[in-house]
C-alpha positions in Angstrom: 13.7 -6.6 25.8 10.9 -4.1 25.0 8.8 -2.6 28.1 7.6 0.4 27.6 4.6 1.4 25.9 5.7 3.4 22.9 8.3 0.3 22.0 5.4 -2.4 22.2 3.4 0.3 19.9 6.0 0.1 17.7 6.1 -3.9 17.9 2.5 -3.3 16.6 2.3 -1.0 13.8 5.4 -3.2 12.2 2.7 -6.1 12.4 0.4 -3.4 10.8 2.6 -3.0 8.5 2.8 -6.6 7.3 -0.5 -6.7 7.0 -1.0 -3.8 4.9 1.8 -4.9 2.6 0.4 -8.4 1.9 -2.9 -6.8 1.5 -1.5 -4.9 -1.3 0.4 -7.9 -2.7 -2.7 -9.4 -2.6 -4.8 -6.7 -4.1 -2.3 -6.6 -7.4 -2.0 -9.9 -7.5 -6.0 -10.8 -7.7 -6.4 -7.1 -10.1 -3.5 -9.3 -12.3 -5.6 -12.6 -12.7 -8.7 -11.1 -13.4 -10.3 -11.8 -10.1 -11.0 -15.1 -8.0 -13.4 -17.3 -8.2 -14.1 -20.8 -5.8 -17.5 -22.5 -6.6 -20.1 -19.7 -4.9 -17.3 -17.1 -4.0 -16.2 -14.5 -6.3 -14.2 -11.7 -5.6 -13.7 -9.5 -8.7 -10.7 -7.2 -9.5 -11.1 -3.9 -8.0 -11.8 -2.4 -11.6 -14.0 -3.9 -13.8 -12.0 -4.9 -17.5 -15.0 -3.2 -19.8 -14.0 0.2 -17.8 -10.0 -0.4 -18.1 -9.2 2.1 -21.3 -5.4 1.8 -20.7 -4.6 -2.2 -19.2 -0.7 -1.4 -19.5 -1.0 1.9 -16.7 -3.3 -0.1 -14.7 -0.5 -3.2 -14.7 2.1 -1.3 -14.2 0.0 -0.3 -11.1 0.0 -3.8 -9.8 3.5 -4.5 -10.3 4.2 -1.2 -7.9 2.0 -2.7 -5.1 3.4 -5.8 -5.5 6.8 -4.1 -5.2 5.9 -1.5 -2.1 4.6 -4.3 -0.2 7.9 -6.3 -0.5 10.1 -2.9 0.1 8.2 -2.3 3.0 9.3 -5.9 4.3 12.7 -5.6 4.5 13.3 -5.3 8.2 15.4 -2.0 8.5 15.6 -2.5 12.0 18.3 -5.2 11.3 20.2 -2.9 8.8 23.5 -2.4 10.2 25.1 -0.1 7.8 24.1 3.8 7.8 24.3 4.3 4.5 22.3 1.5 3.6 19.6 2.2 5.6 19.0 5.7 4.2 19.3 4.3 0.5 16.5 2.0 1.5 14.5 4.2 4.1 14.6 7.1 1.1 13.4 4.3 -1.6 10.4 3.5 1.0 9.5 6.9 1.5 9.3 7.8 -2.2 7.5 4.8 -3.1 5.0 5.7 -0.4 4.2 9.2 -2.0 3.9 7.4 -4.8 1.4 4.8 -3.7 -0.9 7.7 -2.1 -0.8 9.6 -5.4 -1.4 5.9 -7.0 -5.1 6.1 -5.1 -5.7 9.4 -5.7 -5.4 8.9 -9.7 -7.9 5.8 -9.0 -10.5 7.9 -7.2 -10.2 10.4 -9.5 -10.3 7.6 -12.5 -13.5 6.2 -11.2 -15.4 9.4 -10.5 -14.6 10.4 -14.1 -16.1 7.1 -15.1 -19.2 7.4 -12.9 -19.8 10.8 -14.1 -19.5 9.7 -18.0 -21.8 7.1 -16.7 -24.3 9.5 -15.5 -24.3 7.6 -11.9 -22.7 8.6 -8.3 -19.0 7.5 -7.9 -18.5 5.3 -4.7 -17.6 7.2 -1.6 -13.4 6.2 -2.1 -13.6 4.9 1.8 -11.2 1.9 1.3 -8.6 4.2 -1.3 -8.5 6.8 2.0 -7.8 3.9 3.9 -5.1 2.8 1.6 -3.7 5.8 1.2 -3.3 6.7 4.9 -1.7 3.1 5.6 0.8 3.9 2.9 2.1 7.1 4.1 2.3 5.8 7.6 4.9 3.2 6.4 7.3 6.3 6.8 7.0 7.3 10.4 6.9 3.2 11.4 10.0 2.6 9.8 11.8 5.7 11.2 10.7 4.9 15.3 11.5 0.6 14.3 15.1 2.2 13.7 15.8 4.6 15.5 12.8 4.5 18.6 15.0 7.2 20.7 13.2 10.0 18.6 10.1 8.9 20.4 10.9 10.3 23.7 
């Protein structure tokens, strides 16, 4: 059983981390169908379609949330085999270098557009957010399996 304090931090960042990853399944998921929409409430893709100059990058996009988020599932903790763990540690780590670099394109995308616009591009609060969360996945899935590096 789990006492001490850095092994029930670790309990929590791996709920963390399923929330982040279905808030990125989520987030491609909605950007894929265009938005949502239920009688009064709307909730519109994070980019607007008259904006989107290139659909198949920004899909292709989606499709690597909705993959990070499952990758970052997979409990590694309960990996038994070295090797195996490594593979999938190394693919976690790369796609989470890719995410951040993902939201870093998309700020930059959407300050370009707001300065063609002639208008003050959003301050990227939630893509910092994002990109943060992602490349935390690394460190959370190294102390789940192997927590003696802690001390």
């Amino acid at each position: 059983m789990m006492n001490s304090a850095p092994q029930r931090g670790l309990i929590y960042a791996r709920w963390a981390t399923y929330g982040f990853a279905f808030l990125i399944i989520y987030l491609a998921l909605l950007e894929l169908s265009g938005g949502f929409s239920l009688g009064g409430l709307t909730i519109p893709p994070r980019w607007k379609p008259e904006t989107v100059t290139f659909p198949l990058a920004l899909s292709i996009e989606n499709y690597f949330f909705i993959f990070f988020g499952l990758i970052i599932l997979i409990p590694l903790e309960k990996i038994k085999e070295d090797k195996q763990w490594k593979i999938v540690f190394g693919i976690i780590c790369v796609a989470a270098v890719v995410f951040a670099f993902a939201m870093i394109s998309e700020v930059m995308a959407k300050s370009y557009i707001a300065t063609a616009a002639k208008t003050k591009a959003r301050l990227p609060v939630f893509q910092a957010i994002l990109l943060f969360s992602s490349l935390g996945q690394i460190p959370i899935h190294l102390f789940v399996r192997r927590p003696n590096l802690l001390d």
